[in-house]
C-alpha positions as CSV (number, residue, x, y, z in Angstrom):
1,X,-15.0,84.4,327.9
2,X,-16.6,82.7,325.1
3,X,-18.1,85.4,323.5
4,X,-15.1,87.5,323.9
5,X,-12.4,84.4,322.3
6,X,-15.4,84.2,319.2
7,X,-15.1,88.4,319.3
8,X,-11.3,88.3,318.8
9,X,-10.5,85.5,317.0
10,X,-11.0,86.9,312.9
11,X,-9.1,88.2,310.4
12,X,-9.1,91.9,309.5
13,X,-10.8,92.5,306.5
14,X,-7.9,93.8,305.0
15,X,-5.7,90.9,305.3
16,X,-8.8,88.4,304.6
17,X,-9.1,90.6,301.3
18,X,-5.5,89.9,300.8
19,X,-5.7,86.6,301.1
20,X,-8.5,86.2,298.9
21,X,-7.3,88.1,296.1
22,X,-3.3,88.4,296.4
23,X,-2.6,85.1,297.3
24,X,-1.8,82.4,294.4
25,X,-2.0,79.4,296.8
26,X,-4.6,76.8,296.2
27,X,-8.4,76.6,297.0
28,X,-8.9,77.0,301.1
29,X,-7.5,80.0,301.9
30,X,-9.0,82.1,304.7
31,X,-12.3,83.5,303.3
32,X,-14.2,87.0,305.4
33,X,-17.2,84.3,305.7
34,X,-15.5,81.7,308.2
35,X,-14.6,85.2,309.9
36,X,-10.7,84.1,309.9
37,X,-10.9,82.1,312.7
38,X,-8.6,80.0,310.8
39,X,-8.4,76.3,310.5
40,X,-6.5,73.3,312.2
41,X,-2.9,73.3,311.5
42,X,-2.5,69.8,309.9
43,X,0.6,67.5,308.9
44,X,1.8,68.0,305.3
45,X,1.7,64.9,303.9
46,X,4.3,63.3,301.4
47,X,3.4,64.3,297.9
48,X,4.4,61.2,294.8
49,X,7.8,62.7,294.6
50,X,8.2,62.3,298.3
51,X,7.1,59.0,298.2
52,X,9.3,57.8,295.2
53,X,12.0,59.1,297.2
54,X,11.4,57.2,300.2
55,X,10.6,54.1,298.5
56,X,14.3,54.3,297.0
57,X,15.9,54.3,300.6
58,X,18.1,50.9,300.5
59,X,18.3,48.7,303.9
60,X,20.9,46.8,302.1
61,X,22.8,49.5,300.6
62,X,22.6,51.2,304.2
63,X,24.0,47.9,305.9
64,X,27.2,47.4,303.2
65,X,28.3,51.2,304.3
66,X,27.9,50.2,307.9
67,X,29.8,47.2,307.1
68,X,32.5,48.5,304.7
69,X,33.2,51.6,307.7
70,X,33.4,48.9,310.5
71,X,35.6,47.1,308.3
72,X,38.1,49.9,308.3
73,X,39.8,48.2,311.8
74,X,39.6,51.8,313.5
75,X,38.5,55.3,312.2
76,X,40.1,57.1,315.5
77,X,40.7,60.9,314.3
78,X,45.2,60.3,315.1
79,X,45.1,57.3,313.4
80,X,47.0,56.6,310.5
81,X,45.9,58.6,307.2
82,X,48.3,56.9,304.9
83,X,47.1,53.6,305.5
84,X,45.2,52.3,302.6
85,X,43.3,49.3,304.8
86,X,43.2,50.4,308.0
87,X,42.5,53.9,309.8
88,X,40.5,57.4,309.4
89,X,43.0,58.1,306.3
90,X,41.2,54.8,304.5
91,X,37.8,55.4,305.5
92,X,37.8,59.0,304.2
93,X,39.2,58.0,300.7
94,X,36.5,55.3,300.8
95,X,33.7,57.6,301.8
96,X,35.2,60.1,299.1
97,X,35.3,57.6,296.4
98,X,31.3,56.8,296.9
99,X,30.1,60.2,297.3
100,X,31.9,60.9,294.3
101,X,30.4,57.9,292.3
102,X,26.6,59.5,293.5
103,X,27.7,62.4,292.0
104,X,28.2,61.1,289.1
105,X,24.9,60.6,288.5
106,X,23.9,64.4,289.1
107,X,24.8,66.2,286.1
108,X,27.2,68.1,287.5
109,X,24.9,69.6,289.6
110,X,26.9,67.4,292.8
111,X,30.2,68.1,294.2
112,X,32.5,66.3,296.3
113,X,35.4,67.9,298.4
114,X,37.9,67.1,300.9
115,X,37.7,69.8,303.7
116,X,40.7,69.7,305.6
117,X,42.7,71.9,307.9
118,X,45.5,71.1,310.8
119,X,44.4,71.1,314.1
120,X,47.1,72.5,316.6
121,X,47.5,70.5,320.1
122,X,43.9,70.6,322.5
123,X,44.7,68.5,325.0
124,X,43.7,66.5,326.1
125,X,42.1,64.5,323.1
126,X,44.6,66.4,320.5
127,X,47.7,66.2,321.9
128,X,49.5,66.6,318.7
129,X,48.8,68.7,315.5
130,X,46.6,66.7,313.1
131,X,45.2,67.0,310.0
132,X,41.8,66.7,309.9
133,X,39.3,66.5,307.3
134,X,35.5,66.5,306.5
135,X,34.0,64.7,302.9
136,X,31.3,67.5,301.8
137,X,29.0,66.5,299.2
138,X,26.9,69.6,297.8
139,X,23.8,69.4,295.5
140,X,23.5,72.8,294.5
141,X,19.9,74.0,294.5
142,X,17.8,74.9,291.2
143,X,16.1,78.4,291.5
144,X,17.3,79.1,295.8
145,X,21.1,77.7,295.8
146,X,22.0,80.4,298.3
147,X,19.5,78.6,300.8
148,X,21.3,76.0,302.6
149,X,20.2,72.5,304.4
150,X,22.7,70.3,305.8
151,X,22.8,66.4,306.9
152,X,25.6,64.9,308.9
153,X,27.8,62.0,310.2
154,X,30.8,61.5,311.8
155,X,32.9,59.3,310.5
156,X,35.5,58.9,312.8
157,X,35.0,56.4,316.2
158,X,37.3,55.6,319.5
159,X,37.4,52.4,322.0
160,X,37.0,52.8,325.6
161,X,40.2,54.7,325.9
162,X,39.5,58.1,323.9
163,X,43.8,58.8,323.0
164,X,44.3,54.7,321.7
165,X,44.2,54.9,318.0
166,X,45.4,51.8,317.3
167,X,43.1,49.5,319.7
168,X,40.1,48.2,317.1
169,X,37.2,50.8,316.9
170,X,34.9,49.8,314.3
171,X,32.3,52.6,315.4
172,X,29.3,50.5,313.5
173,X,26.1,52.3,315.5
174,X,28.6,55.7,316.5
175,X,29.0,56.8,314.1
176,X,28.8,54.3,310.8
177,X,25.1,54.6,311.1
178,X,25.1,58.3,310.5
179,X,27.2,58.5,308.3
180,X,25.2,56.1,305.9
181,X,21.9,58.0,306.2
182,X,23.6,61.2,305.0
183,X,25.5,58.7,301.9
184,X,21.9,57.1,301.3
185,X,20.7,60.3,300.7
186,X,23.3,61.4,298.6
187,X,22.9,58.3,296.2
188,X,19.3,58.9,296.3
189,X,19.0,62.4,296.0
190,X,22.0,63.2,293.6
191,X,19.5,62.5,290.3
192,X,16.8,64.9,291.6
193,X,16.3,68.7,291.7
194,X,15.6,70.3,294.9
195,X,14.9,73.9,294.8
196,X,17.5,75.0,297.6
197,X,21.1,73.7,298.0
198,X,22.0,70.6,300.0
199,X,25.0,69.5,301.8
200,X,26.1,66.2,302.7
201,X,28.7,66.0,305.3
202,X,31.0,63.1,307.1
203,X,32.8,65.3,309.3
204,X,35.9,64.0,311.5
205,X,37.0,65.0,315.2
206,X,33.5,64.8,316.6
207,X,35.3,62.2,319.5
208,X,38.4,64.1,320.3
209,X,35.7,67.4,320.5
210,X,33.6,68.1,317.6
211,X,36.6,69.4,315.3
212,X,35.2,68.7,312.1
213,X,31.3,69.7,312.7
214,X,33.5,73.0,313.8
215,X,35.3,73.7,311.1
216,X,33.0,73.3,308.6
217,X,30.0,75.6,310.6
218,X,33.0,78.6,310.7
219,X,33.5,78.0,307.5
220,X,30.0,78.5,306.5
221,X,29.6,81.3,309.0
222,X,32.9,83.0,307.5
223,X,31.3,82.8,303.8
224,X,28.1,84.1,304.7
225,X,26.3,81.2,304.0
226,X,22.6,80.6,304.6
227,X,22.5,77.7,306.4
228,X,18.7,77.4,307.4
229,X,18.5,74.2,309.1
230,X,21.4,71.5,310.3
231,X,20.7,68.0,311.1
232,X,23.2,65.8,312.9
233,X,22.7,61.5,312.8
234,X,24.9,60.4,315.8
235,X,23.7,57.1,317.1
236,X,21.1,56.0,315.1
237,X,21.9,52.5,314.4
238,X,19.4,49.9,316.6
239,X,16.0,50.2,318.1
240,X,17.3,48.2,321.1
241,X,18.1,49.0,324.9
242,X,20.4,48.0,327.4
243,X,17.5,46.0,328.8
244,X,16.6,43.8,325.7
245,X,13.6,46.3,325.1
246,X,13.1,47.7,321.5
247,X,11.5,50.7,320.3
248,X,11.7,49.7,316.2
249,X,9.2,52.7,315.1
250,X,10.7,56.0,317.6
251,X,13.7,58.4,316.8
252,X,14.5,60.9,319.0
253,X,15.3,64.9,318.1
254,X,17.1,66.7,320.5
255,X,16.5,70.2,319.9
256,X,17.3,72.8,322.3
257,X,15.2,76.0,323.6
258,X,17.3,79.0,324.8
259,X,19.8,79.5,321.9
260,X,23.6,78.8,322.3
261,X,24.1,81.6,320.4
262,X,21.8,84.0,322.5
263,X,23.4,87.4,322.8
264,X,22.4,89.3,326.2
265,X,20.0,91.6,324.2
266,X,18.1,88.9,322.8
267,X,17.9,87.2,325.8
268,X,16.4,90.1,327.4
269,X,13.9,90.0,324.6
270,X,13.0,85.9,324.9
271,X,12.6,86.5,328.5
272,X,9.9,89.7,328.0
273,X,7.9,87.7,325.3
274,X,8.0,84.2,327.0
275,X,10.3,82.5,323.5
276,X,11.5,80.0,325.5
277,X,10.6,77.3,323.2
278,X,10.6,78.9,320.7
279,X,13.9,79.2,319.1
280,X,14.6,78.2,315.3
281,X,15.8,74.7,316.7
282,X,12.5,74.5,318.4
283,X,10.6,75.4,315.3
284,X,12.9,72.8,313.3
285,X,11.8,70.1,315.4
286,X,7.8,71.0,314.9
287,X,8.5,71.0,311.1
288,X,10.5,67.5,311.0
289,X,7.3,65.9,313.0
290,X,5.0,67.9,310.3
291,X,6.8,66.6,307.3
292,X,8.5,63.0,308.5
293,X,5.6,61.5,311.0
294,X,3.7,59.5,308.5
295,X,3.0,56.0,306.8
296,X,5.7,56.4,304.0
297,X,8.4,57.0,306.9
298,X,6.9,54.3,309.1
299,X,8.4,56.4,312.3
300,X,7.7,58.9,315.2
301,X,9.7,61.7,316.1
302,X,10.0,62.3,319.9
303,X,11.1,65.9,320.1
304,X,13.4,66.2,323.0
305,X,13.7,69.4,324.8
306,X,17.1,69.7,325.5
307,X,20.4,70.6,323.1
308,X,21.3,66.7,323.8
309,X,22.0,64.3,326.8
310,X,23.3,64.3,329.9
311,X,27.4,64.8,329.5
312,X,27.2,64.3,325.8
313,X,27.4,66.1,323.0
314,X,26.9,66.4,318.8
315,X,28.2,67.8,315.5
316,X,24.9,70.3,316.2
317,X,26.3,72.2,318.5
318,X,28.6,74.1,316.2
319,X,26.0,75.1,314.2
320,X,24.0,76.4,317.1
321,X,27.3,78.1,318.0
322,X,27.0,80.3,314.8
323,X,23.6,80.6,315.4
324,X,22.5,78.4,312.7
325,X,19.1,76.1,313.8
326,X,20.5,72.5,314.1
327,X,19.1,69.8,315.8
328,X,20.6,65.8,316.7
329,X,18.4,62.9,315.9
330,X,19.5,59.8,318.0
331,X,18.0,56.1,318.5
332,X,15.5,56.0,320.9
333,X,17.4,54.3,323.9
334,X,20.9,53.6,323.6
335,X,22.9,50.4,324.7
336,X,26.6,51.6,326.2
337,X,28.0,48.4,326.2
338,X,28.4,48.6,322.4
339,X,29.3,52.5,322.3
340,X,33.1,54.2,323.4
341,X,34.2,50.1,324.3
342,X,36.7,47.9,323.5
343,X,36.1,45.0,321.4
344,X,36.4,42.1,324.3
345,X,34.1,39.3,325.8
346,X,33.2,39.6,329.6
347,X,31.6,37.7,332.1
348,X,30.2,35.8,328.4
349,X,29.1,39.3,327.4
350,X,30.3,40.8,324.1
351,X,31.2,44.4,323.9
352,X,32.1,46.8,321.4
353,X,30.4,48.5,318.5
354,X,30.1,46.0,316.4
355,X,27.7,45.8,313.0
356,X,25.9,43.1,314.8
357,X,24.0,44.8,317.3
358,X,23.1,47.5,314.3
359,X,19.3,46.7,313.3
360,X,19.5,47.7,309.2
361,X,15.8,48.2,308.6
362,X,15.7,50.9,311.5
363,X,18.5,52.6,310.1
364,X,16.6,53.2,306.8
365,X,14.0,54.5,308.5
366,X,15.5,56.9,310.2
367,X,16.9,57.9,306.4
368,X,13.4,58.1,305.4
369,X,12.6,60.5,308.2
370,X,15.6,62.5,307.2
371,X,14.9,62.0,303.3
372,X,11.8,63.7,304.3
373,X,12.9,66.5,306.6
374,X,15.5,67.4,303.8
375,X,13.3,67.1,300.8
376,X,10.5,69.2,302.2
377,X,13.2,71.7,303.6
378,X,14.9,72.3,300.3
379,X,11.9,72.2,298.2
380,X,9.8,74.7,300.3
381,X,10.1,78.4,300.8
382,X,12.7,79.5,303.0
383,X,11.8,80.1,306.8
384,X,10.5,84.0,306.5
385,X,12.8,86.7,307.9
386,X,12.8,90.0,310.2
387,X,9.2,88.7,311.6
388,X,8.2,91.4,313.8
389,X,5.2,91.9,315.9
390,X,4.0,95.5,316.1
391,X,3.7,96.4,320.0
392,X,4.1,100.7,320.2
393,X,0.1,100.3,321.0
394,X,-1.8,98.6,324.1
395,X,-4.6,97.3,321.8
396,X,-6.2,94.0,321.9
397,X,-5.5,92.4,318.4
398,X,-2.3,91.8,316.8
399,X,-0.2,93.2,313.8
400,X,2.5,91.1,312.4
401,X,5.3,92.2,309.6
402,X,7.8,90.3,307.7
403,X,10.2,90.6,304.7
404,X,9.0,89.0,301.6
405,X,11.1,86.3,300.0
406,X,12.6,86.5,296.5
407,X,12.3,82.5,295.8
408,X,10.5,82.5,292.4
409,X,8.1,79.2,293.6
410,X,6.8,81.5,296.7
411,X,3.1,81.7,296.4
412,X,2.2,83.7,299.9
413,X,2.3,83.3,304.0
414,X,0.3,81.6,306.5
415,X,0.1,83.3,310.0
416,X,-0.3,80.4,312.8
417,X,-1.0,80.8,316.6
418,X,-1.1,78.5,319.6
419,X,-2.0,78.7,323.1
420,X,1.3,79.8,325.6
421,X,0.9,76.4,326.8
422,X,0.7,74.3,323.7
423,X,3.5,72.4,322.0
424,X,2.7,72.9,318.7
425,X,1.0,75.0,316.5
426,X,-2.6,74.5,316.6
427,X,-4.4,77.1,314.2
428,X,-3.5,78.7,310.8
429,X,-5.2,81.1,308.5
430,X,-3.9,81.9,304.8
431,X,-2.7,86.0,304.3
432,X,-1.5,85.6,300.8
433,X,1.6,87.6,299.0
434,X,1.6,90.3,301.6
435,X,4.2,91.6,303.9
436,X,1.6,92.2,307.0
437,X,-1.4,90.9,308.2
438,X,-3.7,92.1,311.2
439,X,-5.5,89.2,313.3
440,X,-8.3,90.4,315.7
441,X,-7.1,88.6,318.5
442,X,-5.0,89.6,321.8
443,X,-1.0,88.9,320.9
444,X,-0.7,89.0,324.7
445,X,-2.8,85.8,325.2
446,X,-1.1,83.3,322.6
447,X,1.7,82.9,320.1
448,X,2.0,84.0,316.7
449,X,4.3,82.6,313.5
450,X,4.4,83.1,310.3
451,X,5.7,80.4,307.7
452,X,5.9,80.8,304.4
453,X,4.0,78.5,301.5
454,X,5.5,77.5,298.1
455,X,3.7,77.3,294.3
456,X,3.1,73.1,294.8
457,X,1.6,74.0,298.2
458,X,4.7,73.3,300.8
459,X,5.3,74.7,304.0
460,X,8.6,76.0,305.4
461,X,9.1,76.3,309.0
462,X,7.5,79.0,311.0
463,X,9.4,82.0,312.1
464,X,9.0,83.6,315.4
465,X,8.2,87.3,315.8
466,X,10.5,89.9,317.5
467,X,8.7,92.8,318.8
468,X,8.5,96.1,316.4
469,X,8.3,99.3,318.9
């Protein structure tokens, strides 16, 4: 068995020449002499821009928005939008008004909008038409602009009763907390250039049935945009339990495996090959731990395998609707008593969301790990596309083809593989700027990817094949 792995498990000399002379990416590529048996896939860690980035996320600046949205009495999506101290209508100007002054500071190269639209009656959380309306934030990219990464919010919040929008609701952890990472990273990313386009969302509705998310997913969908990767923050405001316990250094990433958006073809497809966790969400996650699990974050990712918890549900979903990879990061363990409550003291127990059981410094840390996610998203290659994997042959080594990029900073592909069994991606060798590369080993006996690698040496996310009759 041995002999027969060390056998399989090279490089063709035709990709390895490839890779040696085609590719443009830095010293270490796969060389004939280590007989392509390709080296350990390894983290990418945070280069100095990455770092200056990071260090600019502000607990403090984090903690006023928190503050300021709480402040706003209640944020229920029929509350009053006319209101200019209380309600949804006087958080949104507010949230308007400070994504506008971050982009400000872009250049131009930063736009604010209000998205709205009228939503007709859906009982039974709409029960009359309302108007309602997402604050989009857009950094258009440098050299990829029509490559899209979005972060989101939801700005709106609800007390026990889910139709009482005049009860207090000051939604501090659900959904303040989200909303602030994606406004922290507009204030800190608004000066900078990132290759690719990035959008910066507090989206309304999510409550009364993930309206807003909605909308603005169909209207990306309807536009033809190429929204590559979606991140929702819902819940992401304290490292403690129900039970006192805290988990200060652990986000969670729900990401699911058999795509919403799965047509019956495909699914007969995933079910031939064995892709069950391997779907572009799935593949999102493994980035996010690649890019954000390291000492400038100060966090771990726990990837969760599911599309989110039990009888719950995120601004994600949307986007997996339309088939865009998405993904929910949420604090670790949750504490209900200060989540969908009214304000009120019982048995000499407080409940309610209030700022008060929000813990700031975690908060910017999960901004960091999203800072991270974003940055390296938007300032890598695009995820490749129409990865196939030749299979009109019984043969015991493996062809893969792919369509090459047009991003200018795209230096060449890495092909990776894994064990069926394996969570991650364990192996990687360097085919250069080439549309197909050949591996000697058995495509029948592990997983293959491919994932594309940029001019300053970043990594996109891997891309799984389809097979090619």
């Amino acid at each position: 068995m041995a002999e027969e792995r060390s056998r399989r498990m090279f490089l063709s000399t035709s990709a390895a020449l490839s890779a040696v002379a085609l590719t443009g990416i830095p010293a270490g590529a796969a060389e004939l002499g280590d007989r392509g048996s390709g080296g350990a896939v390894s983290p990418q860690r945070p280069d100095a821009e990455l770092r200056a980035i990071l260090r600019e996320i502000d607990e403090h600046r984090i903690e006023a928005t928190v503050r300021r949205l709480a402040a706003f009495g209640t944020r229920h999506t029929l509350s009053s939008q006319t209101d200019p101290v209380r309600g949804i209508g006087a958080a949104r100007d507010w949230i308007f008004a400070e994504l506008s002054r971050s982009a400000a500071k872009s250049g131009g190269r930063m736009t604010v909008e209000l998205q709205s639209y009228v939503q007709p009656p859906a009982p039974p959380r709409i029960p009359v038409a309302t108007t309602i309306t997402n604050v989009v934030a857009t950094l258009r990219g440098s050299t990829t602009p029509e490559r899209v990464y979005v972060v989101s919010g939801h700005y709106d919040s609800r007390c026990s009763d889910p139709l009482d929008a005049t009860k207090d609701a000051p939604g501090a952890d659900d959904d303040a907390s989200g909303v602030a990472v994606a406004m922290e990273l507009a204030h800190v990313l608004a000066t900078r250039h990132p290759a690719a386009t990035i959008v910066f969302a507090a989206v309304a509705g999510e409550e009364q049935g993930l309206f807003g998310a909605r909308h603005l997913a169909t209207r990306f969908k309807a536009a033809g945009t190429n929204v590559q990767a979606m991140f929702t923050n819902d819940i992401v405001g304290s490292s403690r339990a129900d039970d006192g316990t805290r988990d200060p250094r652990t986000i969670r990433l729900f990401a699911e495996g058999v795509p919403t958006s799965e047509t019956p073809a495909q699914a007969e497809i995933r079910r031939s090959v064995g892709g069950e966790n391997d779907s572009p969400s799935r593949q999102l996650a493994r980035f996010v731990r690649s890019v954000a699990e390291n000492d400038a974050t100060g966090m771990a990712v726990r990837v969760i395998y599911r599309r989110d918890r039990y009888l719950r549900g995120g601004d994600h979903i949307p986007f997996l609707e339309q088939g865009y990879p998405a993904a929910r990061f949420t604090e670790p363990n949750e504490d209900y008593a200060h989540q969908h409550q009214d304000v009120r003291v019982e048995d000499g127990k407080q409940f309610g969301d209030l700022p008060e059981f929000c813990d700031f410094p975690f908060i910017a840390r999960v901004a960091r790990v999203n800072a991270a996610a974003m940055w390296s998203l938007a300032t890598a290659p695009g995820t490749p596309e129409d990865v196939r994997i030749r299979t009109n042959q019984l043969t015991n080594d493996t062809n893969l083809v792919w369509r090459r990029g047009t991003g200018p900073d795209l230096a060449g592909y890495e092909v990776v593989w894994r064990e069926t069994t394996a969570a991650e991606w364990t192996r990687v060798i360097r085919v250069g700027d080439v549309t197909e590369a050949k591996v000697d080993l058995s495509k029948d006996n592990v997983f293959f990817g491919v994932r594309a690698v940029g001019k300053n040496g970043h990594r996109g996310p891997v891309a799984f094949p389809t097979p090619l009759s």
